[in-house]
Structure formats: structure tokens, C-alpha cells
C-alpha positions as CSV (number, residue, x, y, z in Angstrom):
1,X,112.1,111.6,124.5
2,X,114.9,109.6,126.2
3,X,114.9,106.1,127.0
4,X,117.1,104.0,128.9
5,X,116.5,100.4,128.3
6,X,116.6,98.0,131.7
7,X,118.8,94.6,130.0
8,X,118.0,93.3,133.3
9,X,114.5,93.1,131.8
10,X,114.9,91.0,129.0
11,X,113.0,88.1,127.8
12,X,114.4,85.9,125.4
13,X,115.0,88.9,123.3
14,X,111.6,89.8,122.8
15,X,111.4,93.6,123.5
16,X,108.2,95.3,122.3
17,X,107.2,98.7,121.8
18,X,103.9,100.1,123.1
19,X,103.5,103.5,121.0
20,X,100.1,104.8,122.4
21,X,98.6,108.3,123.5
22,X,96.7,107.0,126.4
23,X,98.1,106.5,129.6
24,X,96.1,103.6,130.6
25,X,96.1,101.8,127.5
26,X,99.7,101.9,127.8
27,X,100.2,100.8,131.1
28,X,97.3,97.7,131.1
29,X,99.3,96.6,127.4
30,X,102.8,97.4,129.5
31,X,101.0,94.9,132.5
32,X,100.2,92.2,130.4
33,X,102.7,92.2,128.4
34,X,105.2,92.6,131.3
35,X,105.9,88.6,132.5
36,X,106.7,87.4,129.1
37,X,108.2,90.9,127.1
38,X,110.7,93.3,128.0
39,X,107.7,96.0,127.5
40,X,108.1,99.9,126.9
41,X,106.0,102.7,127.2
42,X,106.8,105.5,124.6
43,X,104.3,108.3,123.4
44,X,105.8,108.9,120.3
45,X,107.4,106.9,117.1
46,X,110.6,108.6,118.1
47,X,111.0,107.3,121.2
48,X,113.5,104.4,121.3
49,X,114.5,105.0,117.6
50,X,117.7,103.8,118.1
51,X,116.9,100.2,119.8
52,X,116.1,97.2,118.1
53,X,112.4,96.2,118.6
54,X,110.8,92.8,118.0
55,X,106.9,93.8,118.1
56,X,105.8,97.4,117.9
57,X,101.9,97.9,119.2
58,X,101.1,101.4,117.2
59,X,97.9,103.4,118.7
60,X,95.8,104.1,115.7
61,X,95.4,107.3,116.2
62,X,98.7,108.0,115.2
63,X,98.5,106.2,111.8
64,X,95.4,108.2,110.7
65,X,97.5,111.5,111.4
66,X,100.5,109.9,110.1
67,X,99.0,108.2,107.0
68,X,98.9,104.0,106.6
69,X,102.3,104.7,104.6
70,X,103.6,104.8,107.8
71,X,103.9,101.2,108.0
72,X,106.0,100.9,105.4
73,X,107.9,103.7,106.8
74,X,108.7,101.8,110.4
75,X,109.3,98.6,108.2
76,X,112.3,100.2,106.4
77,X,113.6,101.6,109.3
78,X,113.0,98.5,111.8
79,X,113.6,95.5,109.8
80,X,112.6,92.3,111.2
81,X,110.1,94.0,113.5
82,X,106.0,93.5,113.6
83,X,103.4,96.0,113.9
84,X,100.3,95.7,115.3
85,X,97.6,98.2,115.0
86,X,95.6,98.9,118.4
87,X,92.6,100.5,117.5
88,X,88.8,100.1,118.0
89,X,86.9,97.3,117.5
90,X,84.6,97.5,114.0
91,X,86.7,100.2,112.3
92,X,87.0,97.4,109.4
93,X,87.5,99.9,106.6
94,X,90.4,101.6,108.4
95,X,91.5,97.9,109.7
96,X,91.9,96.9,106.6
97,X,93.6,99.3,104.9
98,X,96.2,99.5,107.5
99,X,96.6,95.7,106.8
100,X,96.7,96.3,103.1
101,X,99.7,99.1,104.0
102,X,102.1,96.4,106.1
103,X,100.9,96.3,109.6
104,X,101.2,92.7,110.7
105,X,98.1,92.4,112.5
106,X,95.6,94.3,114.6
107,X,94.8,94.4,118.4
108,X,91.1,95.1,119.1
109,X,89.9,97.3,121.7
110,X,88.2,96.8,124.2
111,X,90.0,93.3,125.0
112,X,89.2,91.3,127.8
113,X,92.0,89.8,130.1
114,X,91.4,86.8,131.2
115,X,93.8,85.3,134.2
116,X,93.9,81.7,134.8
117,X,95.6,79.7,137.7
118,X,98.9,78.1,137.1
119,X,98.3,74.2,137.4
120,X,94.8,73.6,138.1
């Protein structure tokens, strides 16, 4: 997959990756993330190899094909950069080894979005 990276959509150098196999999981993680991130959409761990990432949001899915090693993997070839594992909420056992492998955190699904008025 190619990828062309907008600069004009920088942040404060915070570009994050959103490697998920759902379309809408990506795009509502794209929209929230989209005021304060320079956001992308890829499908795949290859996509945007060559760019320098800050957060990477990695669909679970993937690291049960893949294996948890995989963490250690993207760490190697992304220093500096966090992972966070999206995944289901209560899969503690899976959760937990992923944590135990190097992902930085883990992003719960479903989430609720909450939006709340600018000065009031």
C-alpha cells in the first residue's frame, strides 16, 4: 500500500497510526483522533513503513495472527513509538499477554465518545 503523508496535517509532531481491519473502527479512531493527531488510516503493518510514527493503535486481530512477538518486532523497527492494542473489552488473558510482550497500553472496545462544549 502507498501512502502519501499530508505535512499540512501536522500536529505538534504527533502523527499516529491506526492499523485496523474494520472500516468503521478506523474512521471513528481517524475522527477522534483527527483535531489533535495527524491520524492515518492503514490496513496493514506495512503501510507507512517508512514514516516515523509517534503512537501506533494496532487491531488485535492482527497480533493473534501475527503472534504478541510482534510488539517487540514494531519496537525494533519504530523506536520511540507506542503501541496500543485495540481489542475487545474482557479479553484479559490475551490483554495481558500482549502487555507482558511490549504493547504500551490497550484501547477497549466498545468506547464511548463523549463531546463536551468548549467554555461552559
Amino acid at each position: 500500500m502507498q501512502m502519501t503523508i499530508e505535512t499540512s496535517r501536522a500536529a505538534g509532531n504527533r502523527r499516529v497510526f491506526i492499523v485496523h481491519r474494520d472500516d468503521n473502527m478506523r474512521a471513528v479512531l481517524e475522527m477522534i483522533l483527527h483535531d489533535g493527531c495527524e491520524a492515518h488510516e492503514i490496513t496493514c503493518l506495512e503501510g507507512g513503513a517508512k514514516q516515523r510514527v509517534n503512537l501506533v493503535l494496532l487491531d488485535a486481530t492482527i497480533v493473534r495472527e501475527e503472534g504478541v512477538a510482534l510488539f517487540k518486532k514494531l519496537a525494533e523497527e519504530r523506536p520511540g513509538a507506542r503501541f496500543l492494542l485495540v481489542t475487545k473489552a474482557g479479553d484479559d488473558a490475551f490483554t495481558q499477554a500482549c502487555l507482558r510482550a511490549g504493547a504500551d497500553g490497550i484501547l477497549a472496545a466498545p468506547f464511548q465518545l463523549e463531546v463536551r462544549a468548549h467554555g461552559g
